[in-house]
N, C-alpha and C positions, 0 to 999 in steps of 0.2 A: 504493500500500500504506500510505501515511504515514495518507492522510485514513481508509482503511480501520479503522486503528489506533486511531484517536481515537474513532470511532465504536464500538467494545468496550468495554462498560461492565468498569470495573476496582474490583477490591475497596477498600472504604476500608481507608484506613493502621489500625494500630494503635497502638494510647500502652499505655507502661505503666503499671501503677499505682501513687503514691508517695505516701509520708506514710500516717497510721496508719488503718487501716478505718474509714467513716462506720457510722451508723447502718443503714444498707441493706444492709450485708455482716456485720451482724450476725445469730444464729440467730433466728427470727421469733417465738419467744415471748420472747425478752430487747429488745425494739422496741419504745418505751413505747408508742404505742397499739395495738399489737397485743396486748400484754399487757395493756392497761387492756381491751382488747374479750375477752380471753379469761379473766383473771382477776379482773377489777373493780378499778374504781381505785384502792380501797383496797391492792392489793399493789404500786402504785407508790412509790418514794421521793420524798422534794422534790423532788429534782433531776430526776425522770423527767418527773415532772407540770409543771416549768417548763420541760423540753424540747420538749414539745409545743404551747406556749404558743411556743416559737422559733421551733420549725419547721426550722430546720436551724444547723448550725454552723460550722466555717470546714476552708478547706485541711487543716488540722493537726488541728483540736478536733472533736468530734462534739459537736452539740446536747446531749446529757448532761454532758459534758465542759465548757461551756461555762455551765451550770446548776450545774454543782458551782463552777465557782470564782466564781460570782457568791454562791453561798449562803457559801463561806469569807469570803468580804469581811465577811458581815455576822455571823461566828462562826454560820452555821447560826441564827439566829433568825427566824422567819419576821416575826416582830411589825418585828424592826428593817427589814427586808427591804421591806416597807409603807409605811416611810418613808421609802425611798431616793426620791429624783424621777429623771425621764427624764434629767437631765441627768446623773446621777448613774451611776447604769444603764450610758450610755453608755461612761462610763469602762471597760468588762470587755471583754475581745476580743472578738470577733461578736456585739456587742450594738449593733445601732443605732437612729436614733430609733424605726422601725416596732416593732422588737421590744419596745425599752423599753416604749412606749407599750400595746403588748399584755399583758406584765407589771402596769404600773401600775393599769391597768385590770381582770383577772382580780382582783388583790390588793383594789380596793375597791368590788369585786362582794362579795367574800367580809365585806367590812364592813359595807358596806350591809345584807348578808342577817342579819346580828349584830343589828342597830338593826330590821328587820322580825318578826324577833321578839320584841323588846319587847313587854309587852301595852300593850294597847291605854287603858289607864286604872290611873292608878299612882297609891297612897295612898301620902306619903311619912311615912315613921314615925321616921326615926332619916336618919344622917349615908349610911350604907351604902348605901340605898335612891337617894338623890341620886348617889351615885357613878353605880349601877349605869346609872340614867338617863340618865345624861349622859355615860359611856363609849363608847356607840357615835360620838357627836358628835366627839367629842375626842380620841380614841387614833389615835396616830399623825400629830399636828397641827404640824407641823417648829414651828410660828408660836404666836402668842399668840390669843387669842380669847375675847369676854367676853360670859357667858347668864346670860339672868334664867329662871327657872322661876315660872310663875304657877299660884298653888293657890286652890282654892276652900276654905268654909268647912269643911268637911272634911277640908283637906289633900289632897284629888284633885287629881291636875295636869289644871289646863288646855289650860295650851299649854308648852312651850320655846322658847324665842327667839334668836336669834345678833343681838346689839344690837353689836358691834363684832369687827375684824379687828385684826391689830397687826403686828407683825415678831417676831424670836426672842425678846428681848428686855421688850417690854409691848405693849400696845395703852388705846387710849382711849376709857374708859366714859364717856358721856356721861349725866346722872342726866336730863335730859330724856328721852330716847328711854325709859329704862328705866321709868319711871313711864305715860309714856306710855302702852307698851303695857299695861300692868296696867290705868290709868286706864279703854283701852277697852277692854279684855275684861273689866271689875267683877270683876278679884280681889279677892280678902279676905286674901290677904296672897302674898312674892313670896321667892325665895329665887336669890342669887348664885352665877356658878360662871365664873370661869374657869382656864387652865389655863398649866401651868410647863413649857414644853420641856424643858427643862434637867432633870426630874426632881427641883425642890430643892422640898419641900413647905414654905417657912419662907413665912409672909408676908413682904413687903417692906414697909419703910416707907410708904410709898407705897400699898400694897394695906392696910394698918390705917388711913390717912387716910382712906382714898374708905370704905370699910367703916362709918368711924364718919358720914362727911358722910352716905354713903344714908343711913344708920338712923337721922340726925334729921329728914331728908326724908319718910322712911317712917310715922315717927310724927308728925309735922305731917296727911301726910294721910291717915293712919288707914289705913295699907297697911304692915303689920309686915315687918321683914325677919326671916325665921325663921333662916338662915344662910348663910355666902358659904363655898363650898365653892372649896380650890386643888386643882384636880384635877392628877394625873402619873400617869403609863403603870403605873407603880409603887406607888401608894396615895394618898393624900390629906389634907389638912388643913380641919378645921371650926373655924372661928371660935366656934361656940355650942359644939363637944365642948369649947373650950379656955378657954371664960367667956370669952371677948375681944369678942364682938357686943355 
C-alpha cells in the first residue's frame, strides 16, 4: 500500500501571499502596459513608463513603486534623470545593472531623437542659434567637452566636430586639431563651444586665454573665430555677446 501511495499524484502545497500586491494583482486597466495598449501612452505617468522599461520590481516594491522612488532621487526631473549613469541607477532598490542599463539607454534614444530633428542645414545668425545646435550634443554631459562649428561663407554650418573629451572639471583643446579640421573642410570661418557641468556660465581664466590664443591663430590664417560659446543645461555665455572675443 506504501509504494501504492507514492504512486497518487498529490496536490501541490500552497504559500500564502505576503508583502504588498505586485503589478499583476493589480485591476488591468491600472497595469502600465495594459493601459498604454488601451489608452495610449500618453495617459501614463513617468513612473508608469519607467516601469515598463523594468519590467518588474522586488518582494516588497512593485515596478511602479520602484520608478517612483528612483524619479524622487532626482526631485522628478527627467532632464537630471538623463544624467544619472548605471552606476548611479544602481544605487535604488531593484535597480540592477540590466535594468539601469535599459533606463540609460530609452533616456538617450529620447536625445538622440532631439538632435535628428535638427535641420539638416543651419544658418547661424546670432549666439541662440549656436546654442540651439549644439544642445543636442551636450545636454546632459556629466564631463567636459570641446566643438568647433565650421561655417561657410555664409555662415551655413558645415560640419560640428567633438575635437576633445575632459573630466568634470576641463578638458584639453588642442588649437592643432581644431584648425585642422577647418583647414580640410575650406571653412571661411569657425566658431567654439564647449560646455560647464557644473552649470556656472563665467569663463575661467583659462577658457579667456585659449579664446584669445585661437583668435590670433585664426587671424594668422584667415579662418575668423566668430565666437566660443560656454554652453550649460541652463543657458549660456558668448564671448562676442560680451565684447571679450
Amino acid at each position: 500500500m506504501e509504494v501504492l501511495d507514492n504512486l497518487v499524484e498529490k496536490p501541490a502545497p500552497t504559500y500564502a501571499a505576503s508583502g504588498p500586491l505586485g503589478i499583476k494583482s493589480w485591476a488591468e486597466e491600472d497595469r502600465p502596459r495594459e493601459k498604454l495598449l488601451a489608452k495610449g501612452r500618453a495617459a501614463l505617468s513617468d513612473a508608469e513608463l519607467i516601469a515598463i522599461l523594468l519590467g518588474s520590481g522586488t518582494v516588497k516594491l512593485s515596478a511602479v513603486d520602484v520608478a517612483k522612488l528612483m524619479l524622487q532621487g532626482v526631485g522628478h526631473d527627467l532632464n537630471e534623470l538623463a544624467r544619472q549613469s548605471v552606476k548611479q541607477l544602481c544605487r535604488h532598490p531593484g535597480i540592477g545593472e540590466a535594468k539601469a542599463i535599459a533606463v540609460v539607454a530609452a533616456l538617450e534614444l529620447g536625445r538622440r531623437r532631439k538632435e535628428a530633428d535638427a535641420p539638416a542645414r543651419t544658418t547661424i545668425t546670432c549666439s541662440r542659434d549656436i546654442y540651439n545646435l549644439v544642445r543636442p550634443n551636450l545636454m546632459d554631459l556629466p564631463h567636459e567637452e570641446f566643438w568647433v562649428i565650421l561655417l561657410n561663407r555664409a555662415n551655413v554650418v558645415m560640419r560640428k566636430v567633438a575635437v576633445s573629451q575632459g573630466g568634470v572639471a576641463g578638458t584639453v583643446a588642442d588649437p592643432k586639431m581644431i584648425f585642422k579640421e577647418a583647414l580640410e573642410q575650406l571653412a571661411s570661418s569657425i566658431i567654439l563651444v564647449h560646455n560647464h557641468p557644473s552649470g556656472n556660465r563665467q569663463p575661467s581664466a583659462a577658457d579667456l586665454a585659449l579664446t584669445k590664443k585661437l583668435r590670433q591663430a585664426g587671424d594668422f590664417l584667415d579662418l575668423p573665430i566668430l565666437d566660443h560659446l560656454i554652453y550649460t543645461d541652463h543657458g549660456y555665455y558668448s564671448f562676442a555677446d560680451e565684447g571679450v572675443l
